[in-house]
C-alpha positions as CSV (number, residue, x, y, z in Angstrom):
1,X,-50.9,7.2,28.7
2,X,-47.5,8.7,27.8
3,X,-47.4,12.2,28.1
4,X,-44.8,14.6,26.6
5,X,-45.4,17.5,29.3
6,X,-44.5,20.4,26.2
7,X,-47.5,22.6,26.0
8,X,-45.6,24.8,22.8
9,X,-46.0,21.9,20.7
10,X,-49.8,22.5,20.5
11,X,-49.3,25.8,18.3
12,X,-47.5,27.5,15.8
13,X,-44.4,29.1,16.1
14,X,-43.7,32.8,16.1
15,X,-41.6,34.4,13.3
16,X,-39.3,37.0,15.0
17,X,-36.4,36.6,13.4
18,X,-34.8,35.0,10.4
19,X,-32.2,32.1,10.4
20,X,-29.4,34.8,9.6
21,X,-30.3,36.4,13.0
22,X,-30.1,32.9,15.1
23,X,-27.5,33.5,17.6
24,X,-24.2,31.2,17.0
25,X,-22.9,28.4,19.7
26,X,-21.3,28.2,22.8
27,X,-19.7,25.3,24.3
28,X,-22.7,23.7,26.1
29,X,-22.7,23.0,29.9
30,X,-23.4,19.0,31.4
31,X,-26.6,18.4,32.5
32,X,-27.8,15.0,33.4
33,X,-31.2,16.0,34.7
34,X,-33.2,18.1,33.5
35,X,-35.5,18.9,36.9
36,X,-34.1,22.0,38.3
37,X,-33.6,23.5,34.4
38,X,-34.2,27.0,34.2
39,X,-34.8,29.3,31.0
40,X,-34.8,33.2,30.6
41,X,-38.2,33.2,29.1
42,X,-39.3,31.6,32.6
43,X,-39.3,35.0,34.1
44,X,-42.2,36.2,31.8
45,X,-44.2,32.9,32.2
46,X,-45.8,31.1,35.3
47,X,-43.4,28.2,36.3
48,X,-44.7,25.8,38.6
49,X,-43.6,27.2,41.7
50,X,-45.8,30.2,40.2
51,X,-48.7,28.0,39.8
52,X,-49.1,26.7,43.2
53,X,-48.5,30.3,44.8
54,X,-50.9,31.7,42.8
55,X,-53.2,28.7,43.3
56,X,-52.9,29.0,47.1
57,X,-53.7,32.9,46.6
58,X,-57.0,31.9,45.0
59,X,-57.7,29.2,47.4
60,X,-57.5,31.8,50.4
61,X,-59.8,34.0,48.8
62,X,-62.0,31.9,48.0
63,X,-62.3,30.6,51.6
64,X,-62.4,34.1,52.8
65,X,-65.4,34.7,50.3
66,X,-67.1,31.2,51.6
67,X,-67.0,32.5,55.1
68,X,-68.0,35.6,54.3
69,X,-71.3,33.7,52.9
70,X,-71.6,31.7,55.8
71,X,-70.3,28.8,54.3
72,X,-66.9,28.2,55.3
73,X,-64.3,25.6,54.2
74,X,-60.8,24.6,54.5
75,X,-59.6,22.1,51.0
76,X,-57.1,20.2,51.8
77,X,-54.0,21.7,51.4
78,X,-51.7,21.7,48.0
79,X,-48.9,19.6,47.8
80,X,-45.5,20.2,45.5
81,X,-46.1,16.9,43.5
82,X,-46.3,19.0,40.3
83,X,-43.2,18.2,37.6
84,X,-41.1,21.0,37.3
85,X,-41.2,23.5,35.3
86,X,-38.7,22.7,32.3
87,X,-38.1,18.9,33.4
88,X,-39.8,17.0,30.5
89,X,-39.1,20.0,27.8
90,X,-36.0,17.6,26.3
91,X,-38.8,14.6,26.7
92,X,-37.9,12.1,30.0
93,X,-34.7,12.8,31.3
94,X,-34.8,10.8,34.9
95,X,-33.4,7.3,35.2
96,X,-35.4,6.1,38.4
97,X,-38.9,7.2,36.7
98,X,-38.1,5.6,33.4
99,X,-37.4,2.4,35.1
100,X,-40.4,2.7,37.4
101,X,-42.7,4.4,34.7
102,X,-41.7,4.0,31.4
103,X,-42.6,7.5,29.3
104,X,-46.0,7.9,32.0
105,X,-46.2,10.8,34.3
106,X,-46.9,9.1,37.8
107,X,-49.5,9.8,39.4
108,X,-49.6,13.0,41.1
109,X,-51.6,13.4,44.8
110,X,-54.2,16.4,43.9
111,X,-57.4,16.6,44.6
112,X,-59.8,15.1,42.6
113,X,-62.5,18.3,43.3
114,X,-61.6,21.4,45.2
115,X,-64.7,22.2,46.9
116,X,-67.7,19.6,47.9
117,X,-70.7,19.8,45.0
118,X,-72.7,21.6,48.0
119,X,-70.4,24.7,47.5
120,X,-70.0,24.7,44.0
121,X,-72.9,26.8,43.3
122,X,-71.3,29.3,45.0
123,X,-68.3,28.9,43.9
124,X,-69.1,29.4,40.4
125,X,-71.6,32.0,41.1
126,X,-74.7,29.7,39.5
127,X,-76.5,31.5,43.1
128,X,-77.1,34.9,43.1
129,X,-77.8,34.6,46.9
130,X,-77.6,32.5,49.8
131,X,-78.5,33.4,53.7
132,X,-79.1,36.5,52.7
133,X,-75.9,37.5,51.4
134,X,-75.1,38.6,47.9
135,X,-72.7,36.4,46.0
136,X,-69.9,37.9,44.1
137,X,-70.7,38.1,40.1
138,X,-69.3,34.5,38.9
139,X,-69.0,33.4,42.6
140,X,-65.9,32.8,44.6
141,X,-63.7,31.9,42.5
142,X,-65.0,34.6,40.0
143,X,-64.2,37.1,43.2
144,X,-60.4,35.4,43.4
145,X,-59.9,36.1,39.5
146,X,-60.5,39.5,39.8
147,X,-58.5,40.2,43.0
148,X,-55.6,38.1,41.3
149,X,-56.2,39.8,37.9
150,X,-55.8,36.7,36.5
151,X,-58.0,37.6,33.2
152,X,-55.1,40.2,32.5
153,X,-52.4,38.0,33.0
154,X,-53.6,35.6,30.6
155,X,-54.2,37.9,27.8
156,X,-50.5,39.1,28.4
157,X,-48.8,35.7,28.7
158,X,-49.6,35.4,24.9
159,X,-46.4,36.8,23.8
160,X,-43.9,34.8,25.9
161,X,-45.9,32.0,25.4
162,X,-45.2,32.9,21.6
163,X,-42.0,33.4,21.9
164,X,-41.1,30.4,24.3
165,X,-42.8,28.2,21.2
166,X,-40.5,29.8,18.8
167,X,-37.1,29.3,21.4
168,X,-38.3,25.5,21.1
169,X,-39.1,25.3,17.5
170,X,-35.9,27.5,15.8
171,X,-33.2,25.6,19.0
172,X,-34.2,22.1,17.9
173,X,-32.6,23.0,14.5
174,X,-29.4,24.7,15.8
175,X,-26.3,22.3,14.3
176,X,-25.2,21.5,17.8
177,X,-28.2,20.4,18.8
178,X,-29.0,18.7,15.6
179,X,-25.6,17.1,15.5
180,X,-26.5,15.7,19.6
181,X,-29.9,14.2,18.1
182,X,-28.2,12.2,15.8
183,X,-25.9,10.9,18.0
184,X,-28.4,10.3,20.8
185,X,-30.3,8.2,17.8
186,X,-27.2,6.1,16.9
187,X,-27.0,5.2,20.7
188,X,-30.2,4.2,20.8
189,X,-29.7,1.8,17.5
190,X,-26.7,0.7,19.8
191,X,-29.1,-0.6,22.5
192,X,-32.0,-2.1,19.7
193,X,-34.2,0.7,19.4
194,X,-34.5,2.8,16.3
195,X,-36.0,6.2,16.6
196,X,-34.9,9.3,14.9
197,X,-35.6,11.6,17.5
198,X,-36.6,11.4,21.7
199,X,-40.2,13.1,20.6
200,X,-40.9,10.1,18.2
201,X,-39.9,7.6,21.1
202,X,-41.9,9.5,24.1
203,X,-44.7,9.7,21.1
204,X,-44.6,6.1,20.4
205,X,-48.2,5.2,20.1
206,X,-47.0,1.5,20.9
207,X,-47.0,3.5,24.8
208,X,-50.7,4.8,24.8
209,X,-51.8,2.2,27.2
210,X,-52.9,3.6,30.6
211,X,-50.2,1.8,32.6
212,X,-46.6,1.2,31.0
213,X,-45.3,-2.2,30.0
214,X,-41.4,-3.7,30.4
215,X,-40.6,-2.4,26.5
216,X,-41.6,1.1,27.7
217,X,-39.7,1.0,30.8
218,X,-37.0,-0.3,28.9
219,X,-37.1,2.0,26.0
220,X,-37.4,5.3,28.5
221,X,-34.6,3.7,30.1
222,X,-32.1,3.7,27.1
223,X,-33.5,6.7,26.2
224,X,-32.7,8.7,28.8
225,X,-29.3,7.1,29.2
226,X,-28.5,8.0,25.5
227,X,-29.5,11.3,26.9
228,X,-26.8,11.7,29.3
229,X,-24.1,10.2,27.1
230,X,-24.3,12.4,24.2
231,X,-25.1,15.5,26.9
232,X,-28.7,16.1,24.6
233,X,-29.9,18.5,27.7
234,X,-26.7,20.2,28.0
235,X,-26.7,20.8,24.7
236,X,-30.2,21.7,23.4
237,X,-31.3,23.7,26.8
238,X,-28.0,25.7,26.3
239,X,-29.1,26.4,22.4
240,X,-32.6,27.4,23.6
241,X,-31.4,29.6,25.9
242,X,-29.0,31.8,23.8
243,X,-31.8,32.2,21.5
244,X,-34.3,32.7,24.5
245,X,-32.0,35.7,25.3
246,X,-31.7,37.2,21.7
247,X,-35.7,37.3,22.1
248,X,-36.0,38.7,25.3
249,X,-34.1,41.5,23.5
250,X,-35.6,41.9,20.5
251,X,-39.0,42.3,22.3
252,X,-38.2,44.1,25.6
253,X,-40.4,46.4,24.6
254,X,-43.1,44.5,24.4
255,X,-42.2,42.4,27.5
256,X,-42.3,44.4,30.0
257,X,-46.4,44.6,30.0
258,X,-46.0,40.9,30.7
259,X,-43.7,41.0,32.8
260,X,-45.3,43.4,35.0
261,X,-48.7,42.3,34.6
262,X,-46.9,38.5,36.2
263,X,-45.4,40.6,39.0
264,X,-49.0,42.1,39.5
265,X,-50.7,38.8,40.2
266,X,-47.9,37.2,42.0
267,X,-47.7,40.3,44.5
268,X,-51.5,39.7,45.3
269,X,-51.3,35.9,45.5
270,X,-48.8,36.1,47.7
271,X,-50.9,39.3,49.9
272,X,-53.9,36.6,50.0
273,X,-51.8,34.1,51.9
274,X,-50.2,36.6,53.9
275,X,-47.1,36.4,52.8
């Protein structure tokens, strides 16, 4: 089905500061494409080139804890299919997939299961033993958490994840921003498709089905050209990111645990694979 990849939207928004505080305007940058986008917050959160380093840290571990129990194995090795980081926070912003996909995520090349069912007792640590060998309290990848104190880093993502909601929430209701959604909608009504926003057209439950029909595609298509003509990306991630900035420092403060904590896990994800 159609997937808006925006995890904020799931929770509530954070109430820092009031409307009087919002940061004003600037004149917005073009962006086209919203693939490479980067935000402030980022720094404070795991992107997804942070994901699949720290995901290759725990799958060397792991390894190094399977041989160590006389069980080793190799997965096969991650690729960089993942969507970036910020590319679908506007909603679908690239021409090719909306012609090829409608509003639906391809599919990505992952593995369907990470380790063979004969290793996944001691991967999760539901064996206390095995030739002999003691395995690690909540197995191997129980061992890999801890190295990668990824336990801590979870408990102190909850503020920029907080915060990153809020950006999203208070930036879709800056004038300029506002004033671009409009006339993205009005484009849209130019090419015969009425939504008032691109979250009610990615949301469309008319594109729930598990593969995407020609209205999707053609929908997605016009959407995303709308995009580009009115400069919607340029526009809103600009907004965001003034107000992303005014956040970062209201709450340095109480960002730098985070931030530190980040650094923490990436500087032993990156020690488990050498690097």
């Amino acid at each position: 089905m159609a997937v808006l990849l925006l995890p904020l939207l799931s929770a509530c928004s954070a109430d820092t500061a009031g409307p009087g505080e919002t940061p004003g305007p600037t004149a917005a940058r073009r962006l086209t494409d919203s693939k490479a986008l980067e935000l402030p917050l980022d720094d404070y959160l795991l992107t997804t080139v942070d994901a699949g380093a720290l995901a290759r840290g725990r799958d060397s571990i792991m390894q190094r804890c399977l041989t160590g129990l006389g069980a080793p194995y190799t997965p096969k090795a991650r690729g960089n299919t993942d969507i970036e980081t910020n590319e679908r926070r506007y909603g679908l912003a690239d021409a090719e997939l909306a012609k090829q996909h409608g509003y639906h995520v391809p599919d990505m090349d992952k593995r369907a299961e990470d380790y063979p069912s004969s290793l996944m007792p001691l991967v999760t640590g539901e064996v206390t033993t095995y030739n002999g060998a003691a395995v690690p309290q909540g197995g191997c990848i129980g061992e890999a958490q801890r190295e990668l104190h990824e336990t801590e880093l979870q408990d102190a993502l909850d503020l920029p994840h907080k915060l990153n909601m809020e950006s999203y929430t208070r930036s879709q209701k800056a004038p300029a921003v506002v004033k671009a959604t409009e006339e993205w909608s009005n484009c849209m009504k130019e090419s015969g498709h009425t939504y008032p926003d691109p979250l009610a057209a990615i949301n469309d439950k008319e594109f729930s089905a598990a593969t995407p029909g020609a209205h999707e595609k053609e929908v997605a298509l016009a959407d995303v050209l709308c995009k580009q003509k009115v400069n919607l990306i340029g526009i809103w991630s600009d907004a965001e990111s003034e107000y992303q900035r005014f956040l970062i420092e209201s709450n340095s403060n109480a960002l730098a645990g985070p931030l530190l904590a980040k650094q923490k896990t990436m500087s032993a994800a990156k020690a488990a694979t050498g690097q």
